[in-house]
ZADO-544338 format. One record per atom (N, C-alpha, C): residue in three letters; x, z, y. Coordinates in pm, whole numbers, padded with zeros to 5 digits, always signed. Layout:
<palums>
ALAXZY ...
</palums>
This chain:
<palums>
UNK-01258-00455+00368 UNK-01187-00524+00264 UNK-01280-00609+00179 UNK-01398-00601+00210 UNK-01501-00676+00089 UNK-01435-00865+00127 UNK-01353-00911+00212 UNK-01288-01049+00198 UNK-01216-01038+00094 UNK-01188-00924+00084 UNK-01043-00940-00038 UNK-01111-00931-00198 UNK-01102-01107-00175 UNK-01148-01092-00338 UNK-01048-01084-00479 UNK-01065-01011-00584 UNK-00939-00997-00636 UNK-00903-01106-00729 UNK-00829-01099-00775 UNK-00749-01218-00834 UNK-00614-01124-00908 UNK-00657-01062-01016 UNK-00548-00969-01063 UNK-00453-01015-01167 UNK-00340-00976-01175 UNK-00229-01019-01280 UNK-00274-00920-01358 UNK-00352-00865-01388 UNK-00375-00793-01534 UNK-00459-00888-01581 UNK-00562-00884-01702 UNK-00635-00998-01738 UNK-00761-00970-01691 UNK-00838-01046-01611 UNK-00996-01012-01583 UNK-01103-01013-01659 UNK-01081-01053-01753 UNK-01204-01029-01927 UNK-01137-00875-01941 UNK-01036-00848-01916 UNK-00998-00686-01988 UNK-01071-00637-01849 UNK-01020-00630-01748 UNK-01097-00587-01616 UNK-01236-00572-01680 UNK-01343-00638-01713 UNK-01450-00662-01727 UNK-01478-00581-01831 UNK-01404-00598-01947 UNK-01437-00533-02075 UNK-01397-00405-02009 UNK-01354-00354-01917 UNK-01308-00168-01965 UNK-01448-00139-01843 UNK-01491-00208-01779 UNK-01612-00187-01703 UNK-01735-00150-01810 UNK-01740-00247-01860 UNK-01863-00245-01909 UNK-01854-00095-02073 UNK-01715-00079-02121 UNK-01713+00020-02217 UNK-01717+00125-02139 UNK-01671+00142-01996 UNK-01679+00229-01972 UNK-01880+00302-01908 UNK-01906+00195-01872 UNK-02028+00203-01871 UNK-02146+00246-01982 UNK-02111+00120-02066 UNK-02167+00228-02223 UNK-02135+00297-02239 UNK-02009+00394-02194 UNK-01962+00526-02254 UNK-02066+00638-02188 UNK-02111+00591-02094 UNK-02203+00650-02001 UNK-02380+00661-02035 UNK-02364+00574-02156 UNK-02469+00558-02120 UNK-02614+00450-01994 UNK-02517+00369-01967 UNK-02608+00321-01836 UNK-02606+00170-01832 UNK-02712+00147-01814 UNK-02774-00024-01810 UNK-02732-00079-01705 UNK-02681-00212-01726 UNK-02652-00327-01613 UNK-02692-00265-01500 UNK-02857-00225-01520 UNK-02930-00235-01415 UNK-02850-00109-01341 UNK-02857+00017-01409 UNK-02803+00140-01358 UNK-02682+00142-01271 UNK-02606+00051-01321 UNK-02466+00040-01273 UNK-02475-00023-01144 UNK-02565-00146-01151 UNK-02589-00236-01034 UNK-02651-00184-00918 UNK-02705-00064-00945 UNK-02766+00021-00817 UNK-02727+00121-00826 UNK-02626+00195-00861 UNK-02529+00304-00784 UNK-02429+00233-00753 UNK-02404+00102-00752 UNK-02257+00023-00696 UNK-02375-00002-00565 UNK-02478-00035-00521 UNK-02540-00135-00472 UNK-02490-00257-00475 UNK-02490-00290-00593 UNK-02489-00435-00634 UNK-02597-00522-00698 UNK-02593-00622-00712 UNK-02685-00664-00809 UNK-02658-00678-00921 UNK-02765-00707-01041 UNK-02748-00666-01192 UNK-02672-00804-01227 UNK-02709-00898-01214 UNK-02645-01058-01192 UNK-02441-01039-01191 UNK-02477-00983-01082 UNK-02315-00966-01016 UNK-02225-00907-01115 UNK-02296-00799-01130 UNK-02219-00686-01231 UNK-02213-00745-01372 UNK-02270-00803-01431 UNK-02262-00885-01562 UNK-02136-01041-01543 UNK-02156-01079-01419 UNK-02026-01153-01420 UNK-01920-01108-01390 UNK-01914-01002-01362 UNK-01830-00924-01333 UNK-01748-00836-01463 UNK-01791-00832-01589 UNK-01821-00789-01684 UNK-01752-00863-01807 UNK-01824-01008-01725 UNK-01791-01120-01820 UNK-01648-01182-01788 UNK-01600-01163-01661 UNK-01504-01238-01644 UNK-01533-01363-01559 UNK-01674-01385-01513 UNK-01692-01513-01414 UNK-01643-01472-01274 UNK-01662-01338-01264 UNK-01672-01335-01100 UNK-01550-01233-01043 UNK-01469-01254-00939 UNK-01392-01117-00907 UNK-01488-01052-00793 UNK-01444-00914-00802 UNK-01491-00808-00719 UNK-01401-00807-00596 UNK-01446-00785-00467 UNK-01355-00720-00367 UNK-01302-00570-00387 UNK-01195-00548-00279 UNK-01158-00412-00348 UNK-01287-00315-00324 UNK-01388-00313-00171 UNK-01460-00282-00175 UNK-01531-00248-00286 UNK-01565-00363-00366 UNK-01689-00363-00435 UNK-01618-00296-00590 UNK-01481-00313-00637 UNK-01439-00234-00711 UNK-01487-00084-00689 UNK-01416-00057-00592 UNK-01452+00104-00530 UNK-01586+00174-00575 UNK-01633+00068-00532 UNK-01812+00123-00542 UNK-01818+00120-00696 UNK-01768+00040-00818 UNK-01792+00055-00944 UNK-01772+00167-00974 UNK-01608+00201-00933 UNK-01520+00298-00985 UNK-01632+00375-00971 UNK-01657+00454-00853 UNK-01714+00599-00766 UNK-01860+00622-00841 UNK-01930+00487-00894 UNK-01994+00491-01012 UNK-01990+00532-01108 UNK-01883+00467-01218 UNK-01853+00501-01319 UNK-01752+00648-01337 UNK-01778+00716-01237 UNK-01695+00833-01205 UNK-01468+00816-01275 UNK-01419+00737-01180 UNK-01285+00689-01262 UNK-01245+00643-01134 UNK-01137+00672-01148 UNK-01029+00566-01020 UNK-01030+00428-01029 UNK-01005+00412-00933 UNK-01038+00197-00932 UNK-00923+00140-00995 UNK-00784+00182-01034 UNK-00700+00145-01121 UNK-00732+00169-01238 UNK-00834+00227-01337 UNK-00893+00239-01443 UNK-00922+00109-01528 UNK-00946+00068-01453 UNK-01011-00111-01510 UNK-00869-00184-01532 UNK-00752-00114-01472 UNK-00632-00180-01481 UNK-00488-00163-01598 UNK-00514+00013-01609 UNK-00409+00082-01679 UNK-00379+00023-01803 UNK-00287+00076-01838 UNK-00207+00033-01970 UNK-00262+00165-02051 UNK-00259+00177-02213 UNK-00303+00305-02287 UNK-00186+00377-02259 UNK-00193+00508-02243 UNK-00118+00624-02190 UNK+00046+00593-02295 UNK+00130+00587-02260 UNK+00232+00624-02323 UNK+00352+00685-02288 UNK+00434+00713-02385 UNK+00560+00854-02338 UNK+00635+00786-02336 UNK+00643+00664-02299 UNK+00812+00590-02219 UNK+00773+00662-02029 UNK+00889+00708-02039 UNK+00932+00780-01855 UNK+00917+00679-01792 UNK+01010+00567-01813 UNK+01116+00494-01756 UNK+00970+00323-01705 UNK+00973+00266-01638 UNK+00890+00172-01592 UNK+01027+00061-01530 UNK+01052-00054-01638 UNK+01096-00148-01595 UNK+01060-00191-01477 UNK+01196-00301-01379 UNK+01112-00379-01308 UNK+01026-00494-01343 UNK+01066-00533-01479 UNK+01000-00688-01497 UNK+00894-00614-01536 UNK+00852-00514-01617 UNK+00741-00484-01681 UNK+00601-00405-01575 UNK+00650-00391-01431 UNK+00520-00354-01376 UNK+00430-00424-01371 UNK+00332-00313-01392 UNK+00197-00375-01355 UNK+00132-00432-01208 UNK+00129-00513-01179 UNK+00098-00582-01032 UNK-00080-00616-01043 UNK-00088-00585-00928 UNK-00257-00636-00862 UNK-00242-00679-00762 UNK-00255-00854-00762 UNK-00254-00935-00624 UNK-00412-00921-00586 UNK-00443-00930-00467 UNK-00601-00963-00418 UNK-00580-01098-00355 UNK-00642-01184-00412 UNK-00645-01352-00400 UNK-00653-01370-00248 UNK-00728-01328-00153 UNK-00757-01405-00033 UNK-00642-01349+00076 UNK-00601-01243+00060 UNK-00519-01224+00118 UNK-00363-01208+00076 UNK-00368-01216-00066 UNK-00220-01237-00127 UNK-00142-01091-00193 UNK-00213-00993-00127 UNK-00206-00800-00073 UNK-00152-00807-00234 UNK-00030-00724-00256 UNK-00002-00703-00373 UNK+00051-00583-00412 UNK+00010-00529-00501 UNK+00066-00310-00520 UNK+00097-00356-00711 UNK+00242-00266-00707 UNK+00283-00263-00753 UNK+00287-00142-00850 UNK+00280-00069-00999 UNK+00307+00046-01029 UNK+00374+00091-01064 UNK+00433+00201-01018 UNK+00583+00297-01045 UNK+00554+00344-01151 UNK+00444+00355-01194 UNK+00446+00476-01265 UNK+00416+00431-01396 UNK+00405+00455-01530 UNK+00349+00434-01630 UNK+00195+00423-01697 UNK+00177+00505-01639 UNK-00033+00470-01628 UNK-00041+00570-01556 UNK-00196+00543-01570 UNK-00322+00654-01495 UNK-00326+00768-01536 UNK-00260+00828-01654 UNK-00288+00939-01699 UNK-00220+01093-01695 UNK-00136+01057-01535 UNK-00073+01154-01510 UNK-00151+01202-01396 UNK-00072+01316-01321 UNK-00121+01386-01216 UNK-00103+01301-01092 UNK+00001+01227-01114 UNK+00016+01128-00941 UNK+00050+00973-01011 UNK-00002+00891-00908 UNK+00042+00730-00918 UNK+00149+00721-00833 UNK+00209+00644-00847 UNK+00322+00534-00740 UNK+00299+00424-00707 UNK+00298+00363-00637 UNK+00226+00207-00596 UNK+00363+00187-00504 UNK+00398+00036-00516 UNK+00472-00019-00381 UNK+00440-00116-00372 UNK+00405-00135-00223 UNK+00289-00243-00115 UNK+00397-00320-00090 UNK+00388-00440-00053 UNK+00471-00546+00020 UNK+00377-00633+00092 UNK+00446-00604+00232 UNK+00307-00659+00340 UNK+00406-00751+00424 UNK+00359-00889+00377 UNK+00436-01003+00467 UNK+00441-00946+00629 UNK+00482-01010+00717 UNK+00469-01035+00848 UNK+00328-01078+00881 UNK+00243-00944+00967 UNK+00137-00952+01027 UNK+00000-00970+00922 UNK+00062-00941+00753 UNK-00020-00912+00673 UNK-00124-00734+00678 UNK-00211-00763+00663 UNK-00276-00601+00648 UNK-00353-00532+00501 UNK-00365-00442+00504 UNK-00430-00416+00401 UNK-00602-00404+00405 UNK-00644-00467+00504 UNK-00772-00475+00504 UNK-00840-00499+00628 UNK-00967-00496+00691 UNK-01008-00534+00851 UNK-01029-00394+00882 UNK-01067-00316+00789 UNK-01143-00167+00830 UNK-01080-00071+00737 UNK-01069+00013+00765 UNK-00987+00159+00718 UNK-01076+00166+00577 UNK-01013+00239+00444 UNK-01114+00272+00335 UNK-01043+00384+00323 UNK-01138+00509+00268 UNK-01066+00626+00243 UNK-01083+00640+00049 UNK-01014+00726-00015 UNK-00995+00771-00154 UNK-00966+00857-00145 UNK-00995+00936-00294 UNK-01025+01081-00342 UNK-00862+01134-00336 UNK-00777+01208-00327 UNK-00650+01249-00346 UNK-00577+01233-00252 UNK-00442+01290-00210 UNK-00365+01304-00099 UNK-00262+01185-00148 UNK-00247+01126-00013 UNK-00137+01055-00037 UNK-00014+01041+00042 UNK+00098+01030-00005 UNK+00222+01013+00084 UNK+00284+00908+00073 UNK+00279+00835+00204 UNK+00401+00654+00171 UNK+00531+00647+00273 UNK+00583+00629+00236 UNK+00715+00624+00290 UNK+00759+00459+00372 UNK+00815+00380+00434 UNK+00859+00259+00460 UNK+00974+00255+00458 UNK+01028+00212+00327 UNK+01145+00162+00284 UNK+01259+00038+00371 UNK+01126-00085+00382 UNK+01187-00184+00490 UNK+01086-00186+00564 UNK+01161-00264+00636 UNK+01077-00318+00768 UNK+01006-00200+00871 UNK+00917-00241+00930 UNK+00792-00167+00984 UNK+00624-00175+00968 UNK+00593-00074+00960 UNK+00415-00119+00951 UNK+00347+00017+01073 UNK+00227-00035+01094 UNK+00139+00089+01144 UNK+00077+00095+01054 UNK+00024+00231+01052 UNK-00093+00271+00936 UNK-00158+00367+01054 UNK-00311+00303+01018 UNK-00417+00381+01082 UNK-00505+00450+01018 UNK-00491+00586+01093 UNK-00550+00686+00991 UNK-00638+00785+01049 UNK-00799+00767+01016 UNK-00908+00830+01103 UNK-00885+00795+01242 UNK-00893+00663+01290 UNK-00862+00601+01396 UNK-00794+00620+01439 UNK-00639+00692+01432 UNK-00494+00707+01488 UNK-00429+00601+01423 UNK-00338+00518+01513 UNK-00268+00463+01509 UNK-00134+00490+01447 UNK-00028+00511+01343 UNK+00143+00552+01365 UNK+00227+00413+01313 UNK+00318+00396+01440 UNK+00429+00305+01379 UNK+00530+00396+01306 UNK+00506+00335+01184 UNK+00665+00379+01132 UNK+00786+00301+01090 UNK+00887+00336+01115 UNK+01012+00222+01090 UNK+01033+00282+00939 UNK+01184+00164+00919 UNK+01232+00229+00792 UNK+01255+00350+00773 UNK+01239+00425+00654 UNK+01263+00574+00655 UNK+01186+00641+00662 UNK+01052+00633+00801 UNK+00971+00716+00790 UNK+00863+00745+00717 UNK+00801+00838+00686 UNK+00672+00864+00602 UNK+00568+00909+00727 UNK+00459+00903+00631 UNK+00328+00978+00623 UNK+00250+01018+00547 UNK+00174+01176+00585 UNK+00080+01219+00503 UNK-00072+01143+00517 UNK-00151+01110+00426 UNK-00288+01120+00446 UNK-00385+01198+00353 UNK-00421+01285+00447 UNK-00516+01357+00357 UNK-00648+01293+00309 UNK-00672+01382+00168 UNK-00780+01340+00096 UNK-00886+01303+00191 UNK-00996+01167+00140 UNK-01077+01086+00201 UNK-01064+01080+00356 UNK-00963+01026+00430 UNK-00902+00995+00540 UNK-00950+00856+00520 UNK-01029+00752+00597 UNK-00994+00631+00602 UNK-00920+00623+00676 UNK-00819+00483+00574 UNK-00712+00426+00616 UNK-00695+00257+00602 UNK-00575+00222+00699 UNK-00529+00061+00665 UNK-00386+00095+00688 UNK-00334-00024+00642 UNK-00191-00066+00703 UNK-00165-00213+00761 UNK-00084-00231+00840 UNK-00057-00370+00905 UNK+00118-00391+00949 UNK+00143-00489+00886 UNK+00298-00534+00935 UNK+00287-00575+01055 UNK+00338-00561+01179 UNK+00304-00579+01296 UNK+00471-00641+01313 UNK+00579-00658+01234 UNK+00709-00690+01238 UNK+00720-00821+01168 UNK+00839-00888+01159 UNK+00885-01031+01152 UNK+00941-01052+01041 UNK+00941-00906+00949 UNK+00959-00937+00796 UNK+00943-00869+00690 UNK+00898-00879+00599 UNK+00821-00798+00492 UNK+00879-00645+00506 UNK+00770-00586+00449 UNK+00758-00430+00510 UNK+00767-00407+00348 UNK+00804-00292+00330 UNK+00779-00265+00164 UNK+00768-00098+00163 UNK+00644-00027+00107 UNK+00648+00069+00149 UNK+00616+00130-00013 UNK+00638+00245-00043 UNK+00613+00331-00156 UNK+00509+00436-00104 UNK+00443+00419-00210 UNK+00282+00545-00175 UNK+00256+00677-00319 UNK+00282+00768-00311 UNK+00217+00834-00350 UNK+00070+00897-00353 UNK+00008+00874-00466 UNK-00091+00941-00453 UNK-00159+01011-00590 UNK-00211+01151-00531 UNK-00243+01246-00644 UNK-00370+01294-00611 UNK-00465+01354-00728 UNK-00470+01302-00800 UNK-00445+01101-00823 UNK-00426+01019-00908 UNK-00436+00875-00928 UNK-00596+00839-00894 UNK-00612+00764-00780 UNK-00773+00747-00696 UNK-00746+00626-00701 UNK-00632+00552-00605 UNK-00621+00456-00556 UNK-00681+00331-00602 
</palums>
């Protein structure tokens, strides 16, 4: 996934700013951050600043750094509305490939996330499988996709689910002729 550079509908100066507070919260210098991401110190400061987007890859590697889920840099402050409009979700497009997840849920600060993927025709979620911390379950609402999981292949049509267990690398791919839309659970919130 390091093609997929992001391009997020949340704001990327806030992206940047909850990086870098979260980093001072830590305690740890540009430099520190830039070599447990293996990144460079350069990178991570535009990254910070708002010049540069990250791939999801290279998110990942912040997160797993800054010990936090890679939706961290994204959440809304915790609040006690249940209910999650449709106009009001939070969306993360990734620019090069368009890949867009959606959140069910109200923030990060529960025990499970909700995400729903919408994967054009012959869109994927990446070239190579990535695995994350927590179990997840997605269902395919429309269409069809395969999802490959620890190098198994499964088609699933509408209706069906799957489990993936914790740090399983995984992808998904619409291999059908019209948008696939699938709902994912995942707990702990990693994704």
């Amino acid at each position: 996934m390091d093609t997929n550079s992001a391009a997020f509908s949340a704001d990327e100066e806030s992206m940047g700013a909850r990086i870098r507070k979260r980093r001072l919260q830590l305690g740890m210098t540009l430099h520190d951050l830039a070599e447990a991401g293996g990144l460079t110190k350069s990178f991570v400061s535009q990254i910070e600043r708002g010049r540069n987007s990250p791939s999801i890859s290279t998110l990942r590697s912040i997160a797993a750094a800054l010990a936090v889920p890679m939706f961290y840099f994204f959440q809304a402050e915790q609040t006690t509305e249940p209910v999650v409009r449709l106009a009001q979700r939070r969306i993360v497009t990734f620019q090069n490939t368009g890949l867009k997840y959606e959140f069910l849920t109200p923030d990060l600060q529960r025990s499970i996330e909700m995400l729903e993927l919408k994967l054009k025709a012959g869109q994927h979620t990446g070239p190579r499988p990535l695995s994350h911390d927590g179990e997840e379950c997605a269902v395919v609402v429309q269409g069809v996709a395969e999802v490959e999981v620890a190098g198994v292949t499964y088609r699933l049509e509408t209706g069906d689910s799957i489990y993936i267990g914790a740090l399983q690398p995984h992808r998904t791919f619409n291999p059908g002729k019209e948008t696939a839309v699938i709902i994912s659970a995942i707990t702990p919130p990693a994704f």
